[in-house]
DRENTORDREN-165360 format. One record per residue (C-alpha): x, y, z; residue number from 1. Coordinates in nm, 3 decimals, decimal comma, always signed. Last residue first. Layout:
// residues N
<pt <X; Y; Z>; NUM>
...
***
This chain:
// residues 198
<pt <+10,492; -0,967; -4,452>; 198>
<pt <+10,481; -0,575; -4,418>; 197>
<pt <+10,791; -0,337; -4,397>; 196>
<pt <+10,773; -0,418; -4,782>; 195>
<pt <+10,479; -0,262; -4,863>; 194>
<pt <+10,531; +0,077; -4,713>; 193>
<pt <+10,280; +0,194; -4,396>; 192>
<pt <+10,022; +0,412; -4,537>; 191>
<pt <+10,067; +0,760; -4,504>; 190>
<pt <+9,922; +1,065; -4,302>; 189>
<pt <+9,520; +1,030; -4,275>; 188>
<pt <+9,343; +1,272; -4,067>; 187>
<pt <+9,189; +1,164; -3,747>; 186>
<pt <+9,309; +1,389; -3,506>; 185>
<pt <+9,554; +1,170; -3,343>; 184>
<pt <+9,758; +1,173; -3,655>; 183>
<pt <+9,677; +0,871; -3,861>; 182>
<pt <+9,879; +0,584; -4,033>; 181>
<pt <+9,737; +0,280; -4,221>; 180>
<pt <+9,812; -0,092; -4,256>; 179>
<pt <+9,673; -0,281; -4,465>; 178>
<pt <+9,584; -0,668; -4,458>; 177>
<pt <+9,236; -0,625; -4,734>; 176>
<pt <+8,975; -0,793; -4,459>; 175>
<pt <+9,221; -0,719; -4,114>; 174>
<pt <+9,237; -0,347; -4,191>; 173>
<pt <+9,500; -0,251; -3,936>; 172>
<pt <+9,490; +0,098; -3,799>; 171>
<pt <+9,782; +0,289; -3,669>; 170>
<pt <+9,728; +0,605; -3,512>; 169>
<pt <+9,965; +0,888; -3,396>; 168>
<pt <+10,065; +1,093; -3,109>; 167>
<pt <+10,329; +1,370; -3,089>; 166>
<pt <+10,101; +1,608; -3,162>; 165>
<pt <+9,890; +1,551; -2,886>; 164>
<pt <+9,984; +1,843; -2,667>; 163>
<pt <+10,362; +1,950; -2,643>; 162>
<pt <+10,630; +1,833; -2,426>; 161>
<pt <+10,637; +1,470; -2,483>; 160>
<pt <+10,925; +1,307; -2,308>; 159>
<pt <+10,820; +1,002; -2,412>; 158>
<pt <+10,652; +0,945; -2,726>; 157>
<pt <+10,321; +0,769; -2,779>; 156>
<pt <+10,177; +0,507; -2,986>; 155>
<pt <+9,786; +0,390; -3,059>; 154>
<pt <+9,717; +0,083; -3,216>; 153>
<pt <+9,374; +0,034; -3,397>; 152>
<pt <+9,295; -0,339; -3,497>; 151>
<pt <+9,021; -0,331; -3,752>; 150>
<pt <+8,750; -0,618; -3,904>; 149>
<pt <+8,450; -0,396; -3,755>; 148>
<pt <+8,588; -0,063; -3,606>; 147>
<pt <+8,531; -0,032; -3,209>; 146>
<pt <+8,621; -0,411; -3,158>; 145>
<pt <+8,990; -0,388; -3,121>; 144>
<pt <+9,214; -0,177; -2,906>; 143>
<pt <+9,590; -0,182; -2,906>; 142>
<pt <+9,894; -0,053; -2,711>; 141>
<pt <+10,261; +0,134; -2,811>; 140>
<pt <+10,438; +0,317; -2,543>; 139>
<pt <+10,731; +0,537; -2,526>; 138>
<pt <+10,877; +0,570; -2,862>; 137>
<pt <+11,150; +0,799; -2,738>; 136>
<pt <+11,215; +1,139; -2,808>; 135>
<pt <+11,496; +1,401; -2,855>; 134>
<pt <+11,612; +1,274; -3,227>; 133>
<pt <+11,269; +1,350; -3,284>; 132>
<pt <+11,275; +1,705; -3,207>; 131>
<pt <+11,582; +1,756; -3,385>; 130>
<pt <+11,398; +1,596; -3,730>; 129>
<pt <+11,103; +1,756; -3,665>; 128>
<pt <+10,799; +1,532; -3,671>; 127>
<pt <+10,595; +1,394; -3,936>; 126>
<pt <+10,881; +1,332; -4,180>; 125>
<pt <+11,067; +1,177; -3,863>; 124>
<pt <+10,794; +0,912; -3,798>; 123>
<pt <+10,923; +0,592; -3,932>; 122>
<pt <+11,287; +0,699; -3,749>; 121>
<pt <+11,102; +0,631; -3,393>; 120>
<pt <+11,145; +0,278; -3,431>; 119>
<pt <+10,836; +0,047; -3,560>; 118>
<pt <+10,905; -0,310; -3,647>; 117>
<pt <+10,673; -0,568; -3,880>; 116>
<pt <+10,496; -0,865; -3,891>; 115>
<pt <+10,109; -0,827; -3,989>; 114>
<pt <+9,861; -1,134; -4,148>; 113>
<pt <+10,071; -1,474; -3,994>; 112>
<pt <+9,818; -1,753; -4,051>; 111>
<pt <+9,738; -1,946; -3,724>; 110>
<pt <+9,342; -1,834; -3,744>; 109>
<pt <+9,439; -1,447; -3,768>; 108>
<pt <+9,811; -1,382; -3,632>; 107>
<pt <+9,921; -1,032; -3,578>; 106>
<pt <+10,294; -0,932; -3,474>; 105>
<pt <+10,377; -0,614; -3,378>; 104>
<pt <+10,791; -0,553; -3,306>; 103>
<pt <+10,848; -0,204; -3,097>; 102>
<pt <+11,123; -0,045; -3,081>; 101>
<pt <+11,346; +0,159; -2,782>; 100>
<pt <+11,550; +0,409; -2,721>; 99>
<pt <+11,612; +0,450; -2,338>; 98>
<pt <+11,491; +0,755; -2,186>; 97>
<pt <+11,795; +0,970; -1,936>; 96>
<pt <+11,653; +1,253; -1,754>; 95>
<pt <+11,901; +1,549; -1,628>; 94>
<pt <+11,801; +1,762; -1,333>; 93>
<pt <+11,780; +2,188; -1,409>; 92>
<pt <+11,459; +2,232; -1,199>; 91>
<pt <+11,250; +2,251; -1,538>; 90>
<pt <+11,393; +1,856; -1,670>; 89>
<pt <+11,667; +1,873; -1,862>; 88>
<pt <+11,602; +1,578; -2,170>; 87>
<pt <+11,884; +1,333; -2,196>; 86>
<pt <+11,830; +1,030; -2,504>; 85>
<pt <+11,944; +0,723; -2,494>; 84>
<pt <+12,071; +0,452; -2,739>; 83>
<pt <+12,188; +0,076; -2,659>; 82>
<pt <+11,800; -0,036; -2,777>; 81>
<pt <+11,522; -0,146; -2,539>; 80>
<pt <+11,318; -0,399; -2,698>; 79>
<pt <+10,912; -0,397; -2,663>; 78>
<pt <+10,721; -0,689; -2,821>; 77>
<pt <+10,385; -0,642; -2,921>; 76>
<pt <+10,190; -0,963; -2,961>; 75>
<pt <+9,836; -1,036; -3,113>; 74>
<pt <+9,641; -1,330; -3,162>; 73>
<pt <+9,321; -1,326; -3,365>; 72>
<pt <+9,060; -1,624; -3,397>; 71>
<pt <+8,741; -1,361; -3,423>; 70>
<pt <+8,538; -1,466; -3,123>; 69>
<pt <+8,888; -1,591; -2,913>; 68>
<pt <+9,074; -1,278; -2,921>; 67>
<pt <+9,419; -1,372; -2,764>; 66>
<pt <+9,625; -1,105; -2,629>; 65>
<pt <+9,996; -1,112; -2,582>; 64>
<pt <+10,218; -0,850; -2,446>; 63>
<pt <+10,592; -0,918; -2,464>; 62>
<pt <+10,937; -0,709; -2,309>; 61>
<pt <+11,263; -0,783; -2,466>; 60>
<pt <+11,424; -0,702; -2,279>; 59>
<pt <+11,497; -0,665; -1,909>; 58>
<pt <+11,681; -0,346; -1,798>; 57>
<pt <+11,986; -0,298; -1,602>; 56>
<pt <+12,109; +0,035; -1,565>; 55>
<pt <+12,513; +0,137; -1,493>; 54>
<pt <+12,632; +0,399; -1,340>; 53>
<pt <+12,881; +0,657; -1,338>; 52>
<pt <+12,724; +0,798; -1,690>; 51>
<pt <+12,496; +0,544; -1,781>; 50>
<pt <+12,643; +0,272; -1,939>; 49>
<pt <+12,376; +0,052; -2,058>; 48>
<pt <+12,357; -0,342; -1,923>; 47>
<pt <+12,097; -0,571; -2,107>; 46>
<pt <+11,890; -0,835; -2,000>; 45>
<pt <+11,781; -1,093; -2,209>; 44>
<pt <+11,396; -1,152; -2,177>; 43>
<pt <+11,257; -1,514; -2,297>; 42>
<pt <+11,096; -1,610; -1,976>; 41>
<pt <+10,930; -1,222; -1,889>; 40>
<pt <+10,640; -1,301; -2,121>; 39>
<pt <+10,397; -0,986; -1,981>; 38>
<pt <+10,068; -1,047; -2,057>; 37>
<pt <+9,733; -0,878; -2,185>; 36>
<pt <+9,478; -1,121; -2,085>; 35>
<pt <+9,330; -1,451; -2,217>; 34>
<pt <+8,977; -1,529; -2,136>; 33>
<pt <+8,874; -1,803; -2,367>; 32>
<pt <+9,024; -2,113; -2,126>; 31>
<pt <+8,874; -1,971; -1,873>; 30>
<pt <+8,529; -1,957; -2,020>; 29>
<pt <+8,560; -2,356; -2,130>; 28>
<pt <+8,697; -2,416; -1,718>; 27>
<pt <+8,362; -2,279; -1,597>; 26>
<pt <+8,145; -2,458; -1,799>; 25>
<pt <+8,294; -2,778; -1,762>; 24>
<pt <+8,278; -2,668; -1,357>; 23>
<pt <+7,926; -2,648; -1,409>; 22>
<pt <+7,832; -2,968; -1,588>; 21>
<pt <+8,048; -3,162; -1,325>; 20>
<pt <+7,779; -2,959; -1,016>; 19>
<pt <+7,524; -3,050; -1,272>; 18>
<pt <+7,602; -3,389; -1,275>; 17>
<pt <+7,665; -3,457; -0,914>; 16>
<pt <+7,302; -3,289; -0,850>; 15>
<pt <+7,110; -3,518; -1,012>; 14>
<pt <+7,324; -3,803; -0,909>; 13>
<pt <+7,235; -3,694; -0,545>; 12>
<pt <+6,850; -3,622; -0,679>; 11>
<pt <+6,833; -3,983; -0,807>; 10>
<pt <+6,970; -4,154; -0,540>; 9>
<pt <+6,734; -3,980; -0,317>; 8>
<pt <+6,473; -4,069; -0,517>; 7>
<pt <+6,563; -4,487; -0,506>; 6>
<pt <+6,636; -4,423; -0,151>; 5>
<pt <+6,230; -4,271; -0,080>; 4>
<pt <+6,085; -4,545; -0,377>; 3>
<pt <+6,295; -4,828; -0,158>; 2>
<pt <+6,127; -4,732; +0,169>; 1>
***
């Protein structure tokens, strides 16, 4: 009788510990999986005179992304600016886009490797100077892992008429820190100046 309790104490603490050992497990993999998020704590909002009304917009806007096998933290923070731009839309309505920017910051192990702002100006001697004062940087995202050591960003304007010309490449070189700028076909453009880089 006390072999059968002495096993069954066994298997019960048997059990308890792998049951603990398990929900270690899980918490460690939560605690790597961070997703894209929006940081709506720190937003201001602003209020932009719209004709006869008025829009209220959040901003800034963050994402955040934490890559836990290579120690790199990236944010993009969206701000909407006090600037519009109308675009007539085919049935003869009016569209108003905010002007906005967009503020990349890139952290590798705590150290600070990218800090810099994008407006829609960087890209006038790639785009026509009336057609760009008619767009708005619309969206600006990331994707890492494809290229060993790279970050590639992709941006977009809003209203974009035409096919992908109006789309352009960023890729970060995390090894030498550089930052370089492509058309969406793949040919190189410029690199990013020096001192727009920290």
């Amino acid at each position: 009788m006390k072999s059968i309790l002495l096993i069954i104490a066994c298997v019960l603490t048997s059990c308890n510990l792998r049951e603990e050992k398990s929900n270690n497990l899980k918490e460690s993999v939560n605690e790597k999986v961070h997703d894209f998020k929006l940081d709506s704590d720190a937003t201001k909002t602003y209020i932009l005179p719209d004709g006869n009304r008025t829009i209220e917009i959040k901003s800034p806007e963050r994402y955040y992304r934490f890559l836990p096998e290579s120690q790199i933290e990236v944010t993009i923070e969206k701000t909407y600016l006090n600037s519009y731009v109308t675009k007539e839309n085919p049935s003869g309505a009016f569209s108003e886009y905010l002007d906005t920017q967009f503020r990349v910051f890139i952290k590798q192990e705590s150290q600070t490797v990218l800090d810099t702002i994008l407006v829609k100006q960087d890209f006038s001697k790639y785009i026509d100077k009336d057609k760009i004062n008619n767009l708005v940087l619309n969206e600006y995202s990331y994707s890492y892992g494809e290229f060993p050591d790279k970050i590639e960003f992709q941006l977009s304007f809003e209203p974009d008429d035409g096919p992908s010309q109006n789309r352009f490449i960023h890729v970060f070189d995390l090894k030498d820190r550089t930052m370089k700028l492509y058309m969406k076909n793949g040919s190189i453009l410029v690199n990013i100046p020096e001192n727009r880089m920290k």
